[in-house]
N, C-alpha and C positions, 0 to 999 in steps of 0.2 A: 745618541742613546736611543735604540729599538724604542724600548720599551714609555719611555717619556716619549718621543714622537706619537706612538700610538694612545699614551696617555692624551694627548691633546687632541687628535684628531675625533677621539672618543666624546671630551667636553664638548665639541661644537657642531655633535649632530644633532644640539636643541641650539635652544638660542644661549649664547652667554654673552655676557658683560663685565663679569664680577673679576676684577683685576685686568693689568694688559694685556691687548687681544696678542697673545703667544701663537695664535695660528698665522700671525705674520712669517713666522720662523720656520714652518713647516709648508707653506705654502707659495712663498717668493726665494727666487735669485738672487736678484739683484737689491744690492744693500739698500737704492734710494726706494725701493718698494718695501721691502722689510722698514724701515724708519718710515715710513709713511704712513702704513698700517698700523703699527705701533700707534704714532702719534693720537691717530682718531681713538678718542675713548680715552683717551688720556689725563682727560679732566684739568687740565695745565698744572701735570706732574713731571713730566717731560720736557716744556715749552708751551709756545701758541702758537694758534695758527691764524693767518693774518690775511689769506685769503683763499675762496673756498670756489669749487666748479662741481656740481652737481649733477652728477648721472641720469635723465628721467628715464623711465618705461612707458612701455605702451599702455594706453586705456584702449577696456573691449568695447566696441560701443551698443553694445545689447547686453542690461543688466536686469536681475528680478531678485527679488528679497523678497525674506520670511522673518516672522519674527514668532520664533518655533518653541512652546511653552510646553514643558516636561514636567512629572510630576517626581522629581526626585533628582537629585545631584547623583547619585551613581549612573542615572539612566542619560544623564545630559554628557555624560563622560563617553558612554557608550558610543552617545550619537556622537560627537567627535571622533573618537577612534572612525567610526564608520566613515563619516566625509574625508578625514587625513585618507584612506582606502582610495574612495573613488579616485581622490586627489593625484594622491599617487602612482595611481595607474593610468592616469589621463584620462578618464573615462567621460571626466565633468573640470570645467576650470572654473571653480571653487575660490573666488575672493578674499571670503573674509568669513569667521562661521565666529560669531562675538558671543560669549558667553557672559551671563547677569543674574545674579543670584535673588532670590525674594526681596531683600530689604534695599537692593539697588533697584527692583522695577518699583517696588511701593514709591522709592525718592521722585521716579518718569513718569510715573503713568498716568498722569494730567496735562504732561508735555503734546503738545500741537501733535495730530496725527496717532494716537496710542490707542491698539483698540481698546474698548469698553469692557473686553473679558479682563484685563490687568486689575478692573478694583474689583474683582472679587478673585483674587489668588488665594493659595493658602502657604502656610510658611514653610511647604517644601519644595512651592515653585520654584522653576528655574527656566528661563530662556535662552535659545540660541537666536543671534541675529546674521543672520546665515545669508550671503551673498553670492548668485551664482551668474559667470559671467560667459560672453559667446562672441564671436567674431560676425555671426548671422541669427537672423530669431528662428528659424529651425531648428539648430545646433544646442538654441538657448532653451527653446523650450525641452528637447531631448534629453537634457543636464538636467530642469525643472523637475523633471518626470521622475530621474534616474532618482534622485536626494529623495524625492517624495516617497519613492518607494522603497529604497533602505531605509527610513526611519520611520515608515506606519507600524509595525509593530512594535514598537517603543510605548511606554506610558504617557500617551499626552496629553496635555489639557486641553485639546480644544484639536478639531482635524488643520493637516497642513495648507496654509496659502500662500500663494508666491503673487508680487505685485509688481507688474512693469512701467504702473505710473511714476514719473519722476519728483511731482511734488510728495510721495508717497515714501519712496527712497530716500527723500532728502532729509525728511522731516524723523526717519528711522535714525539716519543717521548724527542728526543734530545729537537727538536723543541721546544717543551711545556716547558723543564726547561730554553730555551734561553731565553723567552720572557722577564723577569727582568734584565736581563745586556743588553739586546738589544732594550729594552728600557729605559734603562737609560744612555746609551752612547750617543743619539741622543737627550740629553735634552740641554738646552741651556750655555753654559760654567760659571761656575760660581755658577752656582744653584746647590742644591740637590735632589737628587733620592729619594722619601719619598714612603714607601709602605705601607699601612693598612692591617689591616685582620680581616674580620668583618660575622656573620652568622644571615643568617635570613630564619625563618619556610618556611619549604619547600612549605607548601599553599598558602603563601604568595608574593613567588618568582618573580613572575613575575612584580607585580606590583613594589615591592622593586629594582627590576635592573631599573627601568625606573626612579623611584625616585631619585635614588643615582646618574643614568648619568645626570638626569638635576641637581642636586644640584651642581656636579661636571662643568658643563656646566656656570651654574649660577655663579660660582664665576671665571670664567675664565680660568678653565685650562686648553686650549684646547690638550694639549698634552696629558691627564689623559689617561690610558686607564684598563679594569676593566676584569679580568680573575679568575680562579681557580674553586675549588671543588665542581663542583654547585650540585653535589648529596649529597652532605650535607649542603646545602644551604652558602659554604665556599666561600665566594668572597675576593678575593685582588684586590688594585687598585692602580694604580702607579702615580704618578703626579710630575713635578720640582717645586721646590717651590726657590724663592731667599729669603736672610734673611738678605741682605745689608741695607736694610731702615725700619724706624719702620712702615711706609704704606704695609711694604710688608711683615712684623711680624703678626700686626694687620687684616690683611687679612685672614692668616694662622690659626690666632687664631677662627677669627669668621666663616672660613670654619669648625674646626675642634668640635667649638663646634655643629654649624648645624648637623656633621655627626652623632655627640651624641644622637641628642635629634630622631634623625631618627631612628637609629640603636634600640636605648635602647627604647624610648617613644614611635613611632608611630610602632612596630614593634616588639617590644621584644625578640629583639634577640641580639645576643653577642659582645660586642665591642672587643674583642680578642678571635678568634675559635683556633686556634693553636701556634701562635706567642708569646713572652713572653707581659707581662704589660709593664712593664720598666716605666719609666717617663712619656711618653707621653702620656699613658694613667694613671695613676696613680691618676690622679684628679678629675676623672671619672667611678671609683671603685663603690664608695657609690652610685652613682644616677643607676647604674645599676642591684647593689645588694640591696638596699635598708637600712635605716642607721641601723636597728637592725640585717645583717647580716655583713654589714659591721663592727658593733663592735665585732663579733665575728671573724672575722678576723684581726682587732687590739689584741684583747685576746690572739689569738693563736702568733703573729708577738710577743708581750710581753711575752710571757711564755718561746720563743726559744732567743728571744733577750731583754731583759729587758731594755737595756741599749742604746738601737736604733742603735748600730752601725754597723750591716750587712747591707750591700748595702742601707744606708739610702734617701727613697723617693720614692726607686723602691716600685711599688704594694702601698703602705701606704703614704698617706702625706697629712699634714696639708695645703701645699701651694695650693690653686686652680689656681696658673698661672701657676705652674712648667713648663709645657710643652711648653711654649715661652722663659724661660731663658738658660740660660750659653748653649745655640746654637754656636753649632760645625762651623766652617768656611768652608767650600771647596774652596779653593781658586787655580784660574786658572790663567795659565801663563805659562805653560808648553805642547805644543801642542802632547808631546809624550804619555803624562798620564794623559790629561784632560778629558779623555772618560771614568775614571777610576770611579766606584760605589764601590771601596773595597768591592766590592763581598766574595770575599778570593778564589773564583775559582782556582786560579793559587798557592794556598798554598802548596800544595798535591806534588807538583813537582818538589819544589827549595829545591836544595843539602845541604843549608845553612839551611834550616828551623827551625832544631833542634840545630844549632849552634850558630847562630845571628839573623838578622831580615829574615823574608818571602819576597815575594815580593810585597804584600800589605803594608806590614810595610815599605820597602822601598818607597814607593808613599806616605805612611803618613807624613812619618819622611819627606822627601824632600817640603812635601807641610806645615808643622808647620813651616820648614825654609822660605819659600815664606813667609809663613803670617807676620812670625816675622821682616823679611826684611821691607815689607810693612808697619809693625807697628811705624820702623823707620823713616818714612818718614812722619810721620803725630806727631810726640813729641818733643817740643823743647829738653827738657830735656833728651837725649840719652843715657846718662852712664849705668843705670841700664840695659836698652835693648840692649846695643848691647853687655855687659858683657853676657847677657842670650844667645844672641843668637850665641855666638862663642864655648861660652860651649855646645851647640844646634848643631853645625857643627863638633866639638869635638868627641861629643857622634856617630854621625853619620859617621863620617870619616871612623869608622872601623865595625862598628857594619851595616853600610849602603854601603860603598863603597867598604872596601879595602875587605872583604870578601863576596862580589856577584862575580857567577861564569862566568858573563856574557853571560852563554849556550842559553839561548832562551828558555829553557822549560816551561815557566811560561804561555810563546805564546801558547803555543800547547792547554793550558785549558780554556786561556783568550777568554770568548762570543764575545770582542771586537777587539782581536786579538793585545794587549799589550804588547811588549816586554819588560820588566824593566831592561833586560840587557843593551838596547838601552838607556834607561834611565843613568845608572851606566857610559858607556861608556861617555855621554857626560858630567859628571862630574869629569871623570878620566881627559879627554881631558881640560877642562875649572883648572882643579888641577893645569897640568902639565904648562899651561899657566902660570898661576898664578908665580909659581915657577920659572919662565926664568925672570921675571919680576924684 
């Protein structure tokens, strides 16, 4: 079918993700390339994969960065549109051009290496963290020039500088991946850290970042704030959401679907550019693929699973509320780990990792205890929950407590500076209580 072929080919001149990658289908021969492709992205709705070979690229080894402050979100679209141009044409080979909106640099701009004009922005700043790369430093600097000079006529906060120190670059880039745990530590206790990832035509850009912060704006979040790939028109956006009341369910819900009809209908661009589908967008599959490719992505979910029981909902599902139900709790009451976004940052570093819990799973496990305590306190009938939740304390005694090393390494990775030993500690202390008792 013409016209569905060109339908696909269409979706993945930006980035998608949002359902199975179907340009498997349009782009390979050979069946084991078509199921191969398929499978990546799959989220284990298909199968697993059990062992993986890694394609690298080349690195240029002459870089220089800018960290290019605008005074307006229409203008910071612009200067994208501009760089994707050069890009394009080959004219500069152009990295990375990071986009960070006012309330993600407020979260930075204390971070090591930031300049000094970041605290005094005002709230229509907005930055590119622009990378421009060369095979030689004449080439590099010739590309430096070119960017510098497509975007001085632009509204900027401050004139352009390019930096080819590498403590300078490095310390940009930490920066850039701090901004989701350091803005999600500073959300209000209780709540949770909800990220998007969404793409929209790069012609388009400008006016879509204006859209999306007033949507954002309109339903109240003022904490939101809106960063990532803007040369692939890749936007993330971060907001707290609470999910204690059904006024603040219902809220979430009808933000979420506004974001839909933006993203996919006024826009046509991707409700997942690189992040998985998973549930919460899963409901949202068909309105973005449309329902004749959507059934061929049931077809294909049926031929690997016939019997629906790989990860069922994920990518695929009957329900159009899924993405309001069986919501997770974050629940606060512990002032040592309520800043905590289980990021997993601090995974990499606990001695236990491979033994027993990490140090996120020590924050989880301690916080299902919270909830289930809490849960006791609102049921007449207590037998059944406090039975669960000692078996709950049980499980964690050893697999949570008696085998954390206490070291603090977890600290050294943690964006928000978490110690879970600190944590362990005062559970050991609150034990030993217990026991004199």
């Amino acid at each position: 079918n013409q016209s569905l072929v060109n339908t696909i080919k269409q979706k993945y001149r930006i980035k998608n993700t949002t359902g199975y990658s179907l340009r498997a289908l349009v782009e390979f021969d050979d069946i084991v390339d078509v199921i191969s492709h398929l499978m990546i992205g799959s989220e284990g709705t298909l199968g697993f994969i059990s062992h993986i070979t890694h394609k690298t690229v080349a690195v240029s080894p002459f870089k220089s960065v800018s960290l290019i402050v605008l005074n307006s979100l229409a203008d910071a679209g612009i200067a994208v549109q501009r760089l994707k141009s050069i890009q394009t044409k080959q004219q500069a080979l152009i990295g990375a051009a990071e986009l960070i909106d006012y309330l993600a640099l407020k979260a930075i701009c204390n971070e090591p290496g930031m300049p000094k004009s970041l605290q005094t922005l005002t709230c229509d700043s907005v930055a590119l963290l622009v990378q421009v790369e060369a095979n030689g430093f004449d080439q590099l600097m010739q590309s430096v020039h070119l960017v510098s000079e497509q975007l001085a006529n632009l509204d900027l906060a401050s004139p352009i500088q390019f930096s080819q120190d590498k403590l300078q670059i490095q310390q940009y880039w930490q920066m850039r991946k701090a901004i989701f745990p350091a803005v999600g530590a500073n959300r209000p206790a209780g709540t949770t850290a909800l990220i998007e990832d969404v793409a929209f035509p790069i012609d388009r850009l400008p006016e879509a970042l204006v859209d999306l912060h007033s949507l954002l704006t309109r339903y109240e979040y003022s904490d939101a704030v809106i960063y990532g790939h803007a040369l692939d028109g890749n936007l993330h956006f971060i907001f707290s959401q609470a999910f204690a009341t059904q006024q603040q369910i219902n809220r979430y819900e009808a933000f979420m679907r506004d974001v839909v009809n933006l993203v996919v209908d006024k826009y046509q661009g991707s409700l997942k550019a690189e992040h998985g589908t998973g549930r919460n967008m899963a409901p949202f599959v068909e309105q973005e693929w449309g329902p004749l490719l959507y059934d061929v992505m049931k077809r294909i979910k049926s031929l690997f699973d016939e019997r629906g029981i790989l990860n069922p909902d994920v990518m695929i599902t009957k329900d159009q509320r899924l993405f309001v139900k069986n919501i997770k709790p974050l629940i606060a009451g512990n002032e040592l780990i309520d800043k905590c976004i289980e990021c997993g940052f601090c995974e990499r570093q606990c001695p236990s990792k491979n033994i027993t819990f990490t140090p996120r799973q020590r924050i989880v496990g301690h916080r299902e205890i919270m909830a289930q305590e809490h849960n006791l306190l609102s049921v007449d009938d207590k037998t059944a929950l406090f039975k669960k939740l000692k078996s709950t304390q049980q499980t964690y005694e050893y697999q949570g407590i008696d085998t954390c090393a206490g070291c603090g390494l977890c600290e050294t990775s943690c964006p928000v500076g978490i110690n879970t030993g600190d944590l362990i500690r005062q559970q050991r202390k609150l034990q030993h209580k217990s026991s004199l008792i």
